[in-house]
C-alpha positions as CSV (number, residue, x, y, z in Angstrom):
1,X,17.6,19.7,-19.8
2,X,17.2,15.7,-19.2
3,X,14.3,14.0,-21.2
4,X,11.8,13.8,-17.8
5,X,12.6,17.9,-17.9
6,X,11.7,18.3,-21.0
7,X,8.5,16.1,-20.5
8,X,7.1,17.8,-18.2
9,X,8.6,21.4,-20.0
10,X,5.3,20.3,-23.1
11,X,3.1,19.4,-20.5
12,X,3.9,21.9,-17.1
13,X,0.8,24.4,-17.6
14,X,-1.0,22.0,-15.3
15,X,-0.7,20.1,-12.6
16,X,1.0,16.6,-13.4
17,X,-0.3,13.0,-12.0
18,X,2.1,10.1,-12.7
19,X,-0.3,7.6,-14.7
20,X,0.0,4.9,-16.8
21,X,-2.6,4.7,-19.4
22,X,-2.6,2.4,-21.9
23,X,-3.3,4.9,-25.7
24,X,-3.1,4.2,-29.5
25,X,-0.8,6.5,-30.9
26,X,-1.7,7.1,-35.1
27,X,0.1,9.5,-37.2
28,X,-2.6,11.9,-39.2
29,X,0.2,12.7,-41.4
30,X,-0.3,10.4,-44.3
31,X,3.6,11.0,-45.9
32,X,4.7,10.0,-41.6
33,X,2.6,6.3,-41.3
34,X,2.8,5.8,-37.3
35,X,0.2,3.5,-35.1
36,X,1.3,2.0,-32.3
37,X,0.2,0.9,-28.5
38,X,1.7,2.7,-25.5
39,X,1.5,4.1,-22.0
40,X,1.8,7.1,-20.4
41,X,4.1,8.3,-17.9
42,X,2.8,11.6,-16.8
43,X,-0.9,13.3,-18.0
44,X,-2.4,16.7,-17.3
45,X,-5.1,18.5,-18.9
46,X,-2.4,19.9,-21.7
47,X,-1.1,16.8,-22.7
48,X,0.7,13.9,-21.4
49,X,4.6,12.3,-21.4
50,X,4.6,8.8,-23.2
51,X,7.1,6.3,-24.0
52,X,7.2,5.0,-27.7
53,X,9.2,1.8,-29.1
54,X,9.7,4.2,-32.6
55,X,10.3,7.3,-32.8
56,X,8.0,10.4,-34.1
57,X,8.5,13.3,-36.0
58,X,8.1,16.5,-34.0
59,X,5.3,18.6,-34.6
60,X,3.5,16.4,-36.7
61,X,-0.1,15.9,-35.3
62,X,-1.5,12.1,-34.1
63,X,-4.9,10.9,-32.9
64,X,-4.6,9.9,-29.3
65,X,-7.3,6.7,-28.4
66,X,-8.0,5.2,-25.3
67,X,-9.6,2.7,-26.5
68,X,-11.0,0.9,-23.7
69,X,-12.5,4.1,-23.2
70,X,-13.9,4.7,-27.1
71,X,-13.0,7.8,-26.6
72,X,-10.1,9.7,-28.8
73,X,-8.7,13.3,-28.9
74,X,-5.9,14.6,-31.3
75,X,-2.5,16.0,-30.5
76,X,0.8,17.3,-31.4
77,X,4.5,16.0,-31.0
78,X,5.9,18.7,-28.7
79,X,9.2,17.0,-27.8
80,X,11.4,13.4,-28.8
81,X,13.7,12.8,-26.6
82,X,16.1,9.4,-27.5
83,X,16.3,7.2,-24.4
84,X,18.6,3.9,-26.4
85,X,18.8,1.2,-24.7
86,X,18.4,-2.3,-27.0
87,X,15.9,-2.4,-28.5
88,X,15.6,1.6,-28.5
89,X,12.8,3.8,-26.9
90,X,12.0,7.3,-26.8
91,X,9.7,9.5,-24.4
92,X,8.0,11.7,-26.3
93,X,5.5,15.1,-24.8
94,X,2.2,15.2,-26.8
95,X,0.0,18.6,-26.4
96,X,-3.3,17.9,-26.6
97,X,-5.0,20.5,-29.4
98,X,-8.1,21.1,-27.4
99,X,-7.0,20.7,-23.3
100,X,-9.1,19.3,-20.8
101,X,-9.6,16.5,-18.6
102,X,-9.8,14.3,-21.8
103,X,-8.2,11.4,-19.1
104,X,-11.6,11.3,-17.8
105,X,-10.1,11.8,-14.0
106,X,-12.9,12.3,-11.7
107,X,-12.2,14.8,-8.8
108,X,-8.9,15.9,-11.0
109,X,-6.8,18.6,-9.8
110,X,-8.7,21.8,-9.7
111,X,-6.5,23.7,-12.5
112,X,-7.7,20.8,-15.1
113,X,-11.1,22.3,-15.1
114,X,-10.6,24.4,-18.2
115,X,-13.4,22.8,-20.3
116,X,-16.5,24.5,-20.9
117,X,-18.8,21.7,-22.1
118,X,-17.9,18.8,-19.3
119,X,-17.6,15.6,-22.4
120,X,-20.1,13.4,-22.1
121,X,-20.2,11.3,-19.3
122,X,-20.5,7.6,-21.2
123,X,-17.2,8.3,-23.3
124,X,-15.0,9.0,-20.0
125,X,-12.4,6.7,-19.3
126,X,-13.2,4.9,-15.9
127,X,-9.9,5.2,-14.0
128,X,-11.0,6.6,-10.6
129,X,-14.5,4.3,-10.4
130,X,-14.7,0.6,-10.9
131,X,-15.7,-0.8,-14.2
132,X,-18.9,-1.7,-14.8
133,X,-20.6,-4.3,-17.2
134,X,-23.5,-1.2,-18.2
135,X,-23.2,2.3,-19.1
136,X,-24.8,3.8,-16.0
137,X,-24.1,7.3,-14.5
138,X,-20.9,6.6,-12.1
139,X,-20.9,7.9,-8.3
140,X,-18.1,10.6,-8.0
141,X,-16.1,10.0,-5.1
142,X,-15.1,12.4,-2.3
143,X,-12.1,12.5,0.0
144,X,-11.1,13.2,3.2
145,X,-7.5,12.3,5.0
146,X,-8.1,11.6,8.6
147,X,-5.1,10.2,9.2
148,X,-1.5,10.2,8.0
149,X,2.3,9.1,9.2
150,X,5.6,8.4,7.0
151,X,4.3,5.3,5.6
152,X,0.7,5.3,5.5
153,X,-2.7,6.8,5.5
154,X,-6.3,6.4,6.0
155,X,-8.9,8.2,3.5
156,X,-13.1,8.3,4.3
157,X,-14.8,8.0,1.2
158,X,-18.5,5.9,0.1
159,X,-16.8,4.3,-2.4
160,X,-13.7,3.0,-1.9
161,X,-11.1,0.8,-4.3
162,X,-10.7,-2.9,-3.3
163,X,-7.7,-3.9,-1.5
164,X,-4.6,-4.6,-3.0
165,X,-5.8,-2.0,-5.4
166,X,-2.5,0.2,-6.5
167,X,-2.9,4.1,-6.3
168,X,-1.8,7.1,-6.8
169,X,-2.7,10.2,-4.2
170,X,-2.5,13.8,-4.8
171,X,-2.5,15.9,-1.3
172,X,-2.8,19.5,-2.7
173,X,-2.7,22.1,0.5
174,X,-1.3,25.9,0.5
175,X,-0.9,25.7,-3.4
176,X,1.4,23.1,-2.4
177,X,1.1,19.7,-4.1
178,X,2.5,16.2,-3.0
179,X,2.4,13.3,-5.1
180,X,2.3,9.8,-3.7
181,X,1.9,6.1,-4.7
182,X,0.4,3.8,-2.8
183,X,-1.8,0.4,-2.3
184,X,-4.6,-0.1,-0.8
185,X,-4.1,-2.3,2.4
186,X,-7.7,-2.6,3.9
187,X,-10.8,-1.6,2.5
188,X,-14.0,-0.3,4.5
189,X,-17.4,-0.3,2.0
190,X,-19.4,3.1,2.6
191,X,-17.0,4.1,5.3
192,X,-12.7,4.5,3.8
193,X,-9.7,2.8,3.0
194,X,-6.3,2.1,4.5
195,X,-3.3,3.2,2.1
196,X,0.5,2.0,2.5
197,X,2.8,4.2,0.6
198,X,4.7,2.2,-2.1
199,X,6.9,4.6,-3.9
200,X,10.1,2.6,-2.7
201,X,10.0,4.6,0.7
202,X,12.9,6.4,-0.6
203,X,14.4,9.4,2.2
204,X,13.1,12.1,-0.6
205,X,9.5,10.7,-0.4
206,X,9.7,9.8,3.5
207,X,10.7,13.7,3.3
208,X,7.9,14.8,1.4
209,X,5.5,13.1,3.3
210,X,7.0,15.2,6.5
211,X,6.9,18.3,4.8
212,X,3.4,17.5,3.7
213,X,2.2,17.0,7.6
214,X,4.3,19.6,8.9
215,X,2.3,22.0,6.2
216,X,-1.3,19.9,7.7
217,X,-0.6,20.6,11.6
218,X,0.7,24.3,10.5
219,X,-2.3,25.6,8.4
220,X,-4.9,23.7,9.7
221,X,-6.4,23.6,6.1
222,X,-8.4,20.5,4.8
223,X,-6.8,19.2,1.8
224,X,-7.9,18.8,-1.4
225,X,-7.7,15.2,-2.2
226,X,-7.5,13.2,-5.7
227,X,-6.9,9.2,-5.7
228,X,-6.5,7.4,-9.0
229,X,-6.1,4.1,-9.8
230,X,-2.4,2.9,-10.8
231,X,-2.9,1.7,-14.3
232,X,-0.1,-0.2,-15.8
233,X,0.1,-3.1,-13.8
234,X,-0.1,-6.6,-15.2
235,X,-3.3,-8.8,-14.1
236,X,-2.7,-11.1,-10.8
237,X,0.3,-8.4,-10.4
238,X,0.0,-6.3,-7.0
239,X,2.2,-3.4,-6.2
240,X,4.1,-5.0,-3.2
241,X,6.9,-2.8,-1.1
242,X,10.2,-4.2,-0.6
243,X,10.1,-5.9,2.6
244,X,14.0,-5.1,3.4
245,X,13.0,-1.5,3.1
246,X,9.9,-2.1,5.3
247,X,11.9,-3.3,7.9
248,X,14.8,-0.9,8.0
249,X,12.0,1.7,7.7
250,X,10.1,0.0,10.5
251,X,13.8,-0.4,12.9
252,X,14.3,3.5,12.3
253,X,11.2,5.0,14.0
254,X,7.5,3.6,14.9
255,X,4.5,4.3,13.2
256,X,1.4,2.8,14.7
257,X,-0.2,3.9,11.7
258,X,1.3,2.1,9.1
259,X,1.2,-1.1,12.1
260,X,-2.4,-1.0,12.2
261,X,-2.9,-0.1,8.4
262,X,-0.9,-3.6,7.8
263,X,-3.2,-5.9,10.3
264,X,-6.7,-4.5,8.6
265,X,-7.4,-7.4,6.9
266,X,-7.2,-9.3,10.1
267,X,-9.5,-7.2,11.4
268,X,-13.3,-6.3,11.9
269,X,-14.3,-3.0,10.5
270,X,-15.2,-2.5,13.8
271,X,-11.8,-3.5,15.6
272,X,-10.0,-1.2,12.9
273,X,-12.5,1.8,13.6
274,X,-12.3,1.8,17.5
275,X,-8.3,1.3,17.3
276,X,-7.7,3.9,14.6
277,X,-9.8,6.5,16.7
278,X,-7.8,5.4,19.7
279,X,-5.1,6.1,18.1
280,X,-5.9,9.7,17.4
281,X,-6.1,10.5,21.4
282,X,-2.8,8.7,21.7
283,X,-4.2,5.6,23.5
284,X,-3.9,1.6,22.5
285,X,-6.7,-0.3,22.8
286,X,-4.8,-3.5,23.5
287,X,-1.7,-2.5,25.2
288,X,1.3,-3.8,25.5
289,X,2.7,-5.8,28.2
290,X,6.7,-6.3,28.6
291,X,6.5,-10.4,29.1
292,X,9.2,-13.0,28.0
293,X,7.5,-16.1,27.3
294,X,8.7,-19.1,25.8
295,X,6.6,-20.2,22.8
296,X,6.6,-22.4,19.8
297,X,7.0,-21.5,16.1
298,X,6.0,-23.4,13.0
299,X,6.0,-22.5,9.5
300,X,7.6,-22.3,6.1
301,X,10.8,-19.7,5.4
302,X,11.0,-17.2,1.8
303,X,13.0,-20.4,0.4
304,X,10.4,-22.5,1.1
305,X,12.1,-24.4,3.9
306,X,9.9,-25.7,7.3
307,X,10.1,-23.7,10.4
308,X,9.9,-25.1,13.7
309,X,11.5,-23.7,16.3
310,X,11.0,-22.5,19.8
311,X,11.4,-18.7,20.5
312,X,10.9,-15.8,22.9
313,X,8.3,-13.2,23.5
314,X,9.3,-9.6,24.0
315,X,6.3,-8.0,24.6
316,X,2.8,-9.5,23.9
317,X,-0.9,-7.8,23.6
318,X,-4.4,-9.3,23.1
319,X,-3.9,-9.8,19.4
320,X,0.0,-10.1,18.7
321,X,3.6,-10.2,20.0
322,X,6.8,-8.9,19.7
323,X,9.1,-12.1,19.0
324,X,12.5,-12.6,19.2
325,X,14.4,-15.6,18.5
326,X,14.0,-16.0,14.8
327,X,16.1,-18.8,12.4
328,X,15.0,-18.0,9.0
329,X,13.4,-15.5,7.0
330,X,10.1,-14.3,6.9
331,X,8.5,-11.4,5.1
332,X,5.6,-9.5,6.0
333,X,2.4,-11.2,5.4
334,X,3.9,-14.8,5.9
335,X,1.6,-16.8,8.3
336,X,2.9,-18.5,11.2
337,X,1.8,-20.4,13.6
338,X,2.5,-20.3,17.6
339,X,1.8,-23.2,20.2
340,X,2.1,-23.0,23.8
341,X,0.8,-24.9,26.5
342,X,-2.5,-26.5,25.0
343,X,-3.6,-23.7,22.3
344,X,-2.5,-23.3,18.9
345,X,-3.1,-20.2,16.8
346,X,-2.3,-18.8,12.9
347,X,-0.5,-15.5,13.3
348,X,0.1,-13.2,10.6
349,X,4.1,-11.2,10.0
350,X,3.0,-7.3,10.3
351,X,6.9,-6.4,11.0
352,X,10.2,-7.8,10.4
353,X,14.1,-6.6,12.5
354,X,16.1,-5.8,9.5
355,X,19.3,-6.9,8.8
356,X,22.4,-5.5,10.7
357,X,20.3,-3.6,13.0
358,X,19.7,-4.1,16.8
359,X,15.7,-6.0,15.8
360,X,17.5,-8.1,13.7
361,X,16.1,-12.2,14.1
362,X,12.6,-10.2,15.5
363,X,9.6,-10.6,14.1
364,X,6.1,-8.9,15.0
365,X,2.8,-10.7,14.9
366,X,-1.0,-9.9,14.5
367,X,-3.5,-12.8,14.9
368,X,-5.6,-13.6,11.6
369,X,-8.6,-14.4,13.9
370,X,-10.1,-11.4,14.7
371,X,-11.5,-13.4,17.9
372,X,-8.5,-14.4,19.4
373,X,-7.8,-16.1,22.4
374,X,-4.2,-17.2,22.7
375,X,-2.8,-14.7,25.0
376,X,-5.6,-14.4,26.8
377,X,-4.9,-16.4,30.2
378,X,-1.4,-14.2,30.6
379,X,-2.8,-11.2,30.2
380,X,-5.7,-12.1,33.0
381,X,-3.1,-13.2,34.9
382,X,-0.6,-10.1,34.7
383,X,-3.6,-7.7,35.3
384,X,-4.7,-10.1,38.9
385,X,-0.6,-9.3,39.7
386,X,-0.8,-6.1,38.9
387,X,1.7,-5.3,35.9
388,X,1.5,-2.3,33.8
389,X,1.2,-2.3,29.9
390,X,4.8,-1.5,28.8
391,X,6.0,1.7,27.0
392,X,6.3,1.7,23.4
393,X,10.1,1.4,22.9
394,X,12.2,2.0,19.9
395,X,12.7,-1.4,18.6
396,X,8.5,-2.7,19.2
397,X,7.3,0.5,16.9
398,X,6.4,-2.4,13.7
399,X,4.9,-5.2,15.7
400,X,1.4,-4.9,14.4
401,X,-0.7,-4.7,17.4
C-alpha cells in the first residue's frame, strides 16, 4: 500500500476533498514534545492527510488549530508514512476524535453531516465565503452547473468567488463523485462564475470529466455541487494552466465553452449571458466568416522581444480572428494589437496552434473592448455580397470568439 493509499485508508469513511489548510500540529503527549505548522493534503469529516517536516509517533494524540480560524479540535496519529527526500518529510493520517465538519466547509458533501450540534457559527473557518473584517452570519452559497465541456464550466450562484480565485469542485451525481480543480476565469455578482479546469488537463482528468457528462446527459439528475476555495497558494500567486497543454488540448478538439469562458473578462455580463445561452441551442452569436485578410501585428513575445509583423486572417467574427502567420511566441492572455487600413485595436490571445501540430504559428484573438469595431466594415461588406458564416472546423475550435 503506497503512503497516498494509506492516507486516505485513516481517513476513507467519508468522502475526501483535496484541500490545503494551513493547521498547528501540538503533541498532547508531554514525554513526545511536537508543535509545528502544516498543511493538509486531503480532509474529510474523519480526519485529514497532512504533510509534516518531523516525524510523529503513531497513535499518540495532538491538538489540531486552525488558527486563523480560533478554532481547534484534537486527534490521533493513525498512520506515518516516510516520504525522504532532503531535508525529509513525512505524510501522516490524523483521525479526528470527535468527526464532523470541524473544516468549517459550507455546503460539504452530504455524508459529512454527522454532527449533532452544528459548532457555532463564529468559530468556523471561512474557506467557502470571503473573509470578512466583522463577525457577521455568512450567506451560504448554492450551486447549480449549467454548463460543462472537457475544460471548463459555468456555475449560477448569488455569491460567487472573485476571478482568478483557485478552486476546487466536487460534482457528486448517481453516488458517483468527481473531483476537480479549477480557477475562476470570469466572475458574474448575484448571477455565477465561469471555471477553467486547472488540474494539468491530464488524459485521466479530461476522462473524468467525460464520464462525469456522459453520467449528466444519461440520468438526467441535478448534481449536487460543493466549490471550495484552493487554499495553499502564495499571495499575488494565481493557479495558471500550462499554456503548451492549453494549446495541444485546444488543436485536439473544440470547446466553445472553455473559448468563451477564456474571453469573460473582455466581456459584458451581458455579452457573456446572451452568448453562453446561445450556445446551449447550438447557435453563435457572432459567427464566423472564412476571410483571409492581410493585417498588421504589434506586440511583445514570452522573451520579452517586440513583435511587429504583418500576418493573415483565417476566419474573422465581430469580436476576434483566427490568425495565421505568427513569428514568435505568445501565450494566452498576451495582448496584441492589430492595424489595418486606418483603425487600430488591443486584442487579447484566447488560443494558441501548438507545437508540431497542423495550427502551429496560429493564434486566436478576442477584442478587450467589449464595443468593438474593427471588423466591422468586412463583415457589412460580406453580408451586402452575400457570404455565409463559415463552419466551425477542426483547427478554429480555440479562437475565442
Amino acid at each position: 500500500m503506497g503512503p497516498s493509499e494509506k492516507t486516505q485508508h485513516a481517513i476513507r469513511r467519508s468522502t475526501r476533498l483535496p484541500l490545503e489548510v494551513p493547521v498547528l500540529v501540538t503533541s498532547l503527549n508531554a514525554a513526545v514534545p511536537y508543535s509545528e505548522q502544516c498543511n493538509t493534503t486531503l480532509v474529510n469529516a474523519h480526519g485529514c492527510g497532512l504533510i509534516v517536516p518531523r516525524e510523529l509517533a503513531h497513535g499518540i494524540q495532538v491538538r489540531l488549530e486552525i488558527v486563523s480560524a480560533k478554532r481547534h479540535t484534537t486527534a490521533r496519529v493513525a498512520e506515518v508514512v516516510p516520504l525522504g527526500g532532503d531535508p525529509e518529510t513525512w505524510l501522516v493520517g490524523l483521525e479526528l476524535e470527535v468527526p464532523g465538519n470541524f473544516w468549517g466547509i459550507e455546503y460539504a458533501p452530504t455524508d459529512w453531516k454527522i454532527e449533532e450540534i452544528p459548532p457555532p457559527a463564529a468559530e468556523q473557518p471561512r474557506l467557502d465565503h470571503e473573509p470578512s473584517a466583522t463577525a457577521k452570519p455568512t450567506r451560504l452559497r448554492r450551486w447549480r452547473l449549467t454548463d460543462i465541456s472537457a475544460g471548463a464550466c459555468y456555475l449560477e450562484t448569488a455569491a460567487p468567488f472573485p476571478t482568478d480565485t483557485p478552486v476546487v469542485l466536487s460534482i457528486r451525481e448517481s453516488n458517483a463523485e468527481c473531483l476537480l480543480e479549477g480557477v475562476v476565469r470570469v466572475s458574474h455578482p448575484q448571477t455565477g462564475m465561469g471555471v477553467e479546469f486547472t488540474e494539468g488537463q491530464t488524459h485521466d482528468q479530461r476522462a473524468r470529466v467525460g464520464e462525469l457528462i456522459g453520467r449528466l446527459v444519461s440520468n438526467r439528475e441535478v448534481p449536487r455541487i460543493f466549490v471550495g476555495r484552493k487554499e495553499g497558494l502564495k499571495e499575488n500567486q494565481h493557479a495558471t494552466p500550462n499554456p503548451r497543454s492549453h494549446a495541444e488540448r485546444d488543436a485536439e478538439a473544440p470547446d466553445p465553452l472553455l473559448d468563451l469562458v477564456r474571453s469573460g473578462p473582455s466581456l459584458s455580463a451581458e455579452q457573456f449571458l446572451n452568448d453562453l445561452r446561445a450556445q446551449r441551442l447550438g447557435k453563435r452569436r457572432d459567427p464566423r466568416i472564412d476571410l483571409a485578410l492581410p493585417v498588421l501585428l504589434t506586440g511583445t513575445d514570452v522573451s520579452g522581444r517586440p513583435l511587429d509583423q504583418r500576418v493573415m486572417t483565417v476566419n474573422i467574427s465581430r469580436r476576434g480572428a483566427l490568425l495565421d502567420g505568427i513569428h514568435g511566441m505568445l501565450k494566452l492572455g498576451d495582448k496584441i494589437s492589430l492595424s489595418r487600413l486606418h483603425k487600430k485595436e488591443e486584442f487579447r490571445v484566447a488560443w494558441v496552434g501548438g507545437e508540431d501540430t497542423a495550427a502551429a504559428g496560429q493564434i486566436g484573438v478576442a477584442a478587450v473592448g467589449p464595443n468593438t469595431s474593427f471588423w466591422d466594415e468586412v463583415l457589412e461588406a460580406t453580408a451586402q455580397s452575400g457570404l455565409e458564416a463559415a463552419s466551425l472546423r477542426g483547427n478554429d475550435g480555440g479562437t475565442g470568439h
